[in-house]
C-alpha positions in Angstrom: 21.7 14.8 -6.9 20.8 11.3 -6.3 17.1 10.1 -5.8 16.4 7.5 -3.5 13.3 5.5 -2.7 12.6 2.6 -0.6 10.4 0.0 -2.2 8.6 -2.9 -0.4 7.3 -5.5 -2.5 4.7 -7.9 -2.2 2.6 -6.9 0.9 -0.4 -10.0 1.2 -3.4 -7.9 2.9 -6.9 -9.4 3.3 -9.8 -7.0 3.0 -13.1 -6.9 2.3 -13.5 -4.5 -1.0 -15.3 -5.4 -4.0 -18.7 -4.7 -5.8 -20.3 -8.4 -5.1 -21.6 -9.0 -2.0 -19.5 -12.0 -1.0 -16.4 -10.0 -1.6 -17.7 -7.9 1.0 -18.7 -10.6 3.1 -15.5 -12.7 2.7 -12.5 -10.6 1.9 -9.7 -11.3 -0.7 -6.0 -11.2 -1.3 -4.5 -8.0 -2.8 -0.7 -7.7 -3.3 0.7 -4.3 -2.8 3.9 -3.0 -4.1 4.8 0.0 -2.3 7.6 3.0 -2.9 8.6 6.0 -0.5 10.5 8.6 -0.8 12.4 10.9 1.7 15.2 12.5 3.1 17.4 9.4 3.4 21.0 10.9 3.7 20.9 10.6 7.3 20.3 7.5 7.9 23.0 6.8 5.1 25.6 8.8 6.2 25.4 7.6 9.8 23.5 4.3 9.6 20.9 5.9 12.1 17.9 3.6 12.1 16.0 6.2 13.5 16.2 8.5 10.6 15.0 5.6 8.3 11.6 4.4 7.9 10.5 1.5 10.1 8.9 -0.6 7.5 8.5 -3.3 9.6 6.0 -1.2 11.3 4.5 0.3 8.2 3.7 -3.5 6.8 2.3 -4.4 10.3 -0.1 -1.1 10.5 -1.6 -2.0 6.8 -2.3 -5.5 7.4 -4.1 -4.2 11.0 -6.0 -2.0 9.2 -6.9 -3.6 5.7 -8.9 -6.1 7.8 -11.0 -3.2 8.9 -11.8 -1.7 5.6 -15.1 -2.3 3.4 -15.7 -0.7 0.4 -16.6 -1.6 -3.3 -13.7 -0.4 -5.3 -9.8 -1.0 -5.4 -9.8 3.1 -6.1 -11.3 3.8 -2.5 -8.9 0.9 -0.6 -6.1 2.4 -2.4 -7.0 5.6 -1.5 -7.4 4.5 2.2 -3.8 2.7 2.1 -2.1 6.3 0.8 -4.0 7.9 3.6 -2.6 5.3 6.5 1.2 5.7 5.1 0.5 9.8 4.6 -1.1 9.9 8.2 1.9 7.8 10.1 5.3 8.9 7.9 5.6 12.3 6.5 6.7 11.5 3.5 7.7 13.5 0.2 6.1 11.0 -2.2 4.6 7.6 -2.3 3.4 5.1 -4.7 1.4 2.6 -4.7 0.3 -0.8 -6.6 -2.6 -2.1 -5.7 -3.8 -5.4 -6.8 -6.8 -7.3 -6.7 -5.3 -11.2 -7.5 -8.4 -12.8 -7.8 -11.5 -10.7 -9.2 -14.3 -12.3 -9.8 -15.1 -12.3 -14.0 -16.2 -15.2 -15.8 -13.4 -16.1 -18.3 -10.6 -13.9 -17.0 -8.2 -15.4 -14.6 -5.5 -12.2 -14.3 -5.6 -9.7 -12.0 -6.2 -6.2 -11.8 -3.5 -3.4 -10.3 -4.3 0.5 -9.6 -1.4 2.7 -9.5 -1.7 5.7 -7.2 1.1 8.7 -6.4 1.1 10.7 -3.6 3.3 13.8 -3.8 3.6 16.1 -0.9 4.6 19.8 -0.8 
C-alpha cells in the first residue's frame, strides 16, 4: 500500500486576524503550506485530470475568501481555511500550516505557524 498526498506550498493570503486592532484594520501576510490526501489511483493510472484535485482552484477560493475573514486568532483562521478545503473537496485528510510572518512582538522578528489535521471518516 502506497500513501500519497498532494502538498502545495507557500500560499501568500492577506487577511485580517490578529488581537491588535490594526491587524484587524489592515490585514497581514500568512504563508500556508497545505497537504491532501485522497484516492489518487485514478487519476494516476489514467492521467484523468478530473479525478485529481484542481488546486489551481483550491489556491484561488482561499485567497477569495481570506480577504473576507476577521478574527483575532491564527487558531480560528486556520480553523476557517480547513472548513473551506473540507466544504469544496471531500477529502480523506488534510493538513495545514498556518503562519503568521509578521506578528507584532517587540523584540521578536520570527514567525509563528499552527499545525492543524483534519481526518475524515
Amino acid at each position: 500500500m502506497m500513501e500519497t498526498f498532494l502538498k502545495i506550498e507557500d500560499i501568500k493570503l492577506w487577511a485580517r486576524v490578529g488581537v491588535l486592532d490594526e491587524e484587524r484594520e489592515l490585514g497581514q501576510l500568512f504563508v500556508l503550506d497545505i497537504f491532501l490526501w485522497t484516492d489518487f489511483e485514478k487519476c494516476t493510472i489514467n492521467d484523468d485530470i478530473e479525478k485529481t484535485i484542481d488546486y489551481s482552484k483550491l489556491v484561488q477560493i482561499l485567497k477569495d475568501q481570506s480577504k473576507k475573514i476577521y478574527c483575532f486568532t491564527i487558531e480560528k483562521y486556520s480553523n476557517e481555511i480547513l472548513e473551506i478545503i473540507n466544504q469544496e473537496f471531500k477529502l480523506s485528510k488534510v493538513k495545514i500550516i498556518l503562519t503568521k510572518c509578521n506578528p507584532p512582538i517587540t523584540g521578536f522578528d520570527g514567525k509563528v505557524s499552527i499545525v492543524r489535521i483534519l481526518e475524515n471518516n
